[in-house]
C-alpha positions in Angstrom: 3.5 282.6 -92.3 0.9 280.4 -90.9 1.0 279.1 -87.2 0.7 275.0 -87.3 -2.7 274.4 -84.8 -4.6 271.5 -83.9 -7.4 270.1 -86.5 -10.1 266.6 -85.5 -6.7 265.1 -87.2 -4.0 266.2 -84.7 -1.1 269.4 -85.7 -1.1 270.1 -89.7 -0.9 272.8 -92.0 -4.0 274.2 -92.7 -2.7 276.0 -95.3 -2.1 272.5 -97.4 -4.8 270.8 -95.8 -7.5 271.5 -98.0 -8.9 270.2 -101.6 -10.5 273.5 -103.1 -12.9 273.5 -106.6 -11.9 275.8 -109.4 -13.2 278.8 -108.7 -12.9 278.8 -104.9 -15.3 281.5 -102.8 -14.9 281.6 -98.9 -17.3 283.4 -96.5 -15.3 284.5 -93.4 -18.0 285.8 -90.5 -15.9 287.6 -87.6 -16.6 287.9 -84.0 -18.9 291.2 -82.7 -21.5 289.4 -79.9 -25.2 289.8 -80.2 -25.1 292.9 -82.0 -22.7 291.4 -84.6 -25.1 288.1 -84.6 -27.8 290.9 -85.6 -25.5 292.4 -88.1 -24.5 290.0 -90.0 -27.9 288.3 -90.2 -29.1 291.5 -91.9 -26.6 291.7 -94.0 -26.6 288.1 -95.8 -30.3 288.0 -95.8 -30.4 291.7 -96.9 -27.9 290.6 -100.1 -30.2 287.9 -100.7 -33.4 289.9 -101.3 -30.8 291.9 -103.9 -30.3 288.6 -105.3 -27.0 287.8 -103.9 -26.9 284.3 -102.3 -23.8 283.5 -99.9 -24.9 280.1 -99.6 -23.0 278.8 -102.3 -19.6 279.6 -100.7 -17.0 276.8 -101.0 -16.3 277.4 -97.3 -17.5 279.3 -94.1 -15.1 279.8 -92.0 -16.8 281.2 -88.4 -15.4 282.5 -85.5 -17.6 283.7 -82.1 -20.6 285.5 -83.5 -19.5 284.4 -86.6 -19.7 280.9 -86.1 -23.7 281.3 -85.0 -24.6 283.1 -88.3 -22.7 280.9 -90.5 -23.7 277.8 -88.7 -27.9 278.7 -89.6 -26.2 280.0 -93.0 -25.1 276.5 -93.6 -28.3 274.6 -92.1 -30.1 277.0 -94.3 -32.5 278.2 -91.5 -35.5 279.9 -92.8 -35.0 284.1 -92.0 -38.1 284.3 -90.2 -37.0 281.7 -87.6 -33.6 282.4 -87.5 -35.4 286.2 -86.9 -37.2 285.0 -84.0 -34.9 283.2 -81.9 -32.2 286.1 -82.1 -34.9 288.5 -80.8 -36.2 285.8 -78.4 -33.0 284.5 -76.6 -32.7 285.1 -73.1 -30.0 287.4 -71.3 -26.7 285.4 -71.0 -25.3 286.5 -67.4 -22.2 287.8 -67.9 -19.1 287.5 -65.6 -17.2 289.8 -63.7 -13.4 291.2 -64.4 -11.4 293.1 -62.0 -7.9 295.1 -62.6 -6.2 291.6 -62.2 -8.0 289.9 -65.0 -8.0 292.8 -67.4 -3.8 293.1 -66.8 -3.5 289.3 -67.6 -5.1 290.2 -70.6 -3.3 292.7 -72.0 -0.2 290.9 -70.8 -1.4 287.9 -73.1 -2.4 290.3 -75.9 1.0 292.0 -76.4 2.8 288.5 -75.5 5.6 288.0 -78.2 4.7 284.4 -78.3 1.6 284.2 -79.5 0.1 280.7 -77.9 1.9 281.9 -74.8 -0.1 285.1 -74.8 -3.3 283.1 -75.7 -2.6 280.3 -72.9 -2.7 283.1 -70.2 -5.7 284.4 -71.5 -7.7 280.8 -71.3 -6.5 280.0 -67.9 -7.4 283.4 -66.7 -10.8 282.3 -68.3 -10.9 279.3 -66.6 -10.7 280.8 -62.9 -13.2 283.4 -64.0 -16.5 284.0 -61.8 -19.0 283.5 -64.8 -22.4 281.6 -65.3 -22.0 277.6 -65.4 -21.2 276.1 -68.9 -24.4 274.3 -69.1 -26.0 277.2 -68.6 -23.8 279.0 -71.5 -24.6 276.8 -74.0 -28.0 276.4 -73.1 -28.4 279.6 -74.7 -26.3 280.0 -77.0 -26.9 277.3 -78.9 -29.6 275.5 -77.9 -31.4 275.7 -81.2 -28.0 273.5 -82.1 -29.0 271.1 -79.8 -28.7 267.7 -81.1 -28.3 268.6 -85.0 -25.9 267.3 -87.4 -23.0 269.2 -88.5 -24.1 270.6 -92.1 -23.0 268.8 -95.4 -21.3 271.7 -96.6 -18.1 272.4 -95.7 -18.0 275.0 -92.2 -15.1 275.6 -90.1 -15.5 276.9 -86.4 -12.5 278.7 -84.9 -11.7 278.3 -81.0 -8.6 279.0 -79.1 -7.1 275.6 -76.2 -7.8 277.9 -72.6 -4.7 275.6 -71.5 -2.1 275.9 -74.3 -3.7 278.6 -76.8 -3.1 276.8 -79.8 -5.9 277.6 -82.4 -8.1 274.5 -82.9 -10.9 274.4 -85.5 -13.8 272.1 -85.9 -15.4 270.8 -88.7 -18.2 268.0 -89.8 -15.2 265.8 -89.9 -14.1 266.3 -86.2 -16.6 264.2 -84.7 -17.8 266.9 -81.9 -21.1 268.4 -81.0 -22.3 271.0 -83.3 -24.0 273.4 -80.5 -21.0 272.7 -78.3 -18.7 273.9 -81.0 -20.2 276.8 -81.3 -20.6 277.8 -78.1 -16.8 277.5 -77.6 -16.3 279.6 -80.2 -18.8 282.4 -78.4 -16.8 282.0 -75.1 -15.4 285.3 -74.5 -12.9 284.9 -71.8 -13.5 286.0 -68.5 -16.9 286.7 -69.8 -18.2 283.7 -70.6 -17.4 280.1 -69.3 -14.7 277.7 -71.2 -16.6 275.6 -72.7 -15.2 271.3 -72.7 -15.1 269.2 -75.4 -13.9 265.7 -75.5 -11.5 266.5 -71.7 -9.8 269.9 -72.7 -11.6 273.4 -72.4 -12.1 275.7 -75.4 -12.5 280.0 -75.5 -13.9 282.3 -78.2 -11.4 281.9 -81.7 -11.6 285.9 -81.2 -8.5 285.3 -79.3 -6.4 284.9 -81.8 -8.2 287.2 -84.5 -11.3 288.7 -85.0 -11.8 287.2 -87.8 -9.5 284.9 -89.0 -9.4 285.9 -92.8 -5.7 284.5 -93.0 -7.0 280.6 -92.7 -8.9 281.3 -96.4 -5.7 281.2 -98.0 -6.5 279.2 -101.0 -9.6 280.5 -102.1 -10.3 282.8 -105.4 -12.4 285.2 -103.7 -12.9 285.6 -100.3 -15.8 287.8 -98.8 -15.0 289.0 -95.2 -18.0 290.4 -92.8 -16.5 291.7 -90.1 -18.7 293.0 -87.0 -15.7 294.2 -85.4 -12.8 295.1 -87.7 -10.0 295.8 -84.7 -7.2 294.3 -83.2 -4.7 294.8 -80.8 -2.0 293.8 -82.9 -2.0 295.3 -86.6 -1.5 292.1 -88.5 -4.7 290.1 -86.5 -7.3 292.9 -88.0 -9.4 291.7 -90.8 -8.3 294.8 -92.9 -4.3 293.6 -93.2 -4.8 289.7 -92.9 -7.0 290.0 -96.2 -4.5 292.0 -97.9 -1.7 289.7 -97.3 -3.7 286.8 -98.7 -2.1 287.6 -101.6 -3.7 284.8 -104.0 -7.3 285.4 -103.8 -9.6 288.8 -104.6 -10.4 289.9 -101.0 -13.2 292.4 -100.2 -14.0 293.3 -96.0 -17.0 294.9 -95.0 -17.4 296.3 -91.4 -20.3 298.5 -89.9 -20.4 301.7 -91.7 -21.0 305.1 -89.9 -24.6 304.7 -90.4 -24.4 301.4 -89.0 -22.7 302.0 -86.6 -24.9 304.9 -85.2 -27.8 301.9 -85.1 -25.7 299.1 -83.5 -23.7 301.2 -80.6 -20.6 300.2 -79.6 -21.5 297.5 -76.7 -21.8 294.0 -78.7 -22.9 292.3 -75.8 -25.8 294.3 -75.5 -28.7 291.8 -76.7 -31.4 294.9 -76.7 -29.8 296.0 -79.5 -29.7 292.5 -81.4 -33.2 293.2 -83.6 -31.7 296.6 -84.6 -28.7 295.4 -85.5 -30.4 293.3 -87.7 -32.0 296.1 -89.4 -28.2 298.0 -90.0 -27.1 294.9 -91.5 -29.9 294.8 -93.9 -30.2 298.7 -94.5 -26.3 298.2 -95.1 -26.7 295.4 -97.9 -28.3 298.0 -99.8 -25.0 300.7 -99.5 -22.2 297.2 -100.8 -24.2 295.6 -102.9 -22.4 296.4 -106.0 -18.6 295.4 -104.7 -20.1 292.1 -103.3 -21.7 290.9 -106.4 -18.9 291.9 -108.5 -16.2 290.0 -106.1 -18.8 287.0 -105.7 -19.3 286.8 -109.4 
């Protein structure tokens, strides 16, 4: 079953919402922070050298760190830049959560009604001590700064702090690219909410990590996942690719080798340029699956 959430168009069904070509590929980039920025960097560009180009994906769907990488996928940012600015960005000053905050989030996380349990996670979010939001998005996405949306079709994921519906945003929903994007990077609690046309926006991690259930539709959908977990079975990549039921699904996460690179702190932006080598290093070890499902 698939929630209804608000599009650029007002409440719909994305499941029906969409006119795909014959055959259909979608590229869905989960959350995972700076490392997972790294990661999945080294990963596309690392199955490009192998001669497999992700740019021709029907959609890119993007969510938190996701929604960085597939943004410069999409604007087709030359690697060396794209290299430069990841290893370049300043620290982002992180906020602080006590016993209080992390209770209102597990309360919201196990919530049986899921907006509900969303909701009390973005208004937690928004009474959080963090850095400003200009100050957020300043680095986040100030590369994004004043660029148009990409031709292509890409979809950004982010959750309403206020009533936790999912909302995504496309070329066609008239908002600012870098402040899309940042939104979608706005870790609650850790990062500010960040406002778009009068109503505050947090990381689209919030309702899944990666979102692989909007793809529904597609003939083959490739799923990079930085972080493959969830609280809730049914939001991890692994089980909301499996019940896509009419595509050819294949998830990749960090392997153990990987993994041993990358750590286990995403937010750790030290770790960001090696991170990048994991992902490339890891192109190498999935090659074969991901030609043969991108084929």
């Amino acid at each position: 079953m698939h929630e209804r959430l608000w599009t650029a168009y007002g409440p719909s069904s994305w499941s029906t919402s969409m006119t795909l070509p014959t055959p259909s590929r979608a590229l869905v980039l989960g959350g995972g922070g700076a490392t997972g920025i790294g990661w999945l960097g080294g990963l596309i560009y690392g199955l490009r050298d192998l001669g497999i180009d992700l740019r021709n994906a029907t959609t890119v769907f993007g969510t938190s760190a996701g929604s960085v990488t597939g943004t410069h996928l999409r604007l087709d940012t030359p690697v060396d830049i794209a290299y430069a600015r990841l290893n370049g960005r300043e620290p982002l000053k992180l906020g602080r959560l006590g016993v209080g905050d992390a209770e209102r989030f597990v309360r919201g996380a196990f919530s049986g009604q899921r907006n509900h349990g969303r909701a009390i996670i973005g208004r937690a979010a928004l009474k959080a001590r963090t850095s400003t939001e200009d100050e957020f998005v300043s680095v986040v996405a100030k590369d994004l700064e004043g660029l148009d949306w990409p031709a292509e079709r890409l979809v950004i994921t982010t959750v309403d702090a206020v009533t936790g519906e999912l909302t995504l945003f496309t070329n066609d929903s008239g908002v600012p690219l870098d402040r899309a994007v940042a939104a979608s990077c706005a870790v609650p609690g850790v990062f500010p909410a960040v406002k778009i046309q009068g109503r505050h926006y947090v990381d689209g991690g919030v309702r899944s990590a990666a979102n692989v259930d909007l793809a529904i539709g597609h003939d083959a959908v490739l799923v990079l996942a930085p972080i493959p977990l969830a609280f809730r079975r049914y939001d991890r990549p692994g089980t909301q690719a499996r019940r896509l039921g009419d595509g050819r699904a294949l998830v990749i996460a960090p392997d153990r080798r990987a993994r041993a690179l990358i750590g286990f702190n995403p937010l750790d932006m030290s770790k960001a340029p090696i991170a990048i080598t994991a992902g490339r290093e890891q192109a190498e070890r999935v090659a074969a699956k991901v030609a043969d499902l991108w084929a």
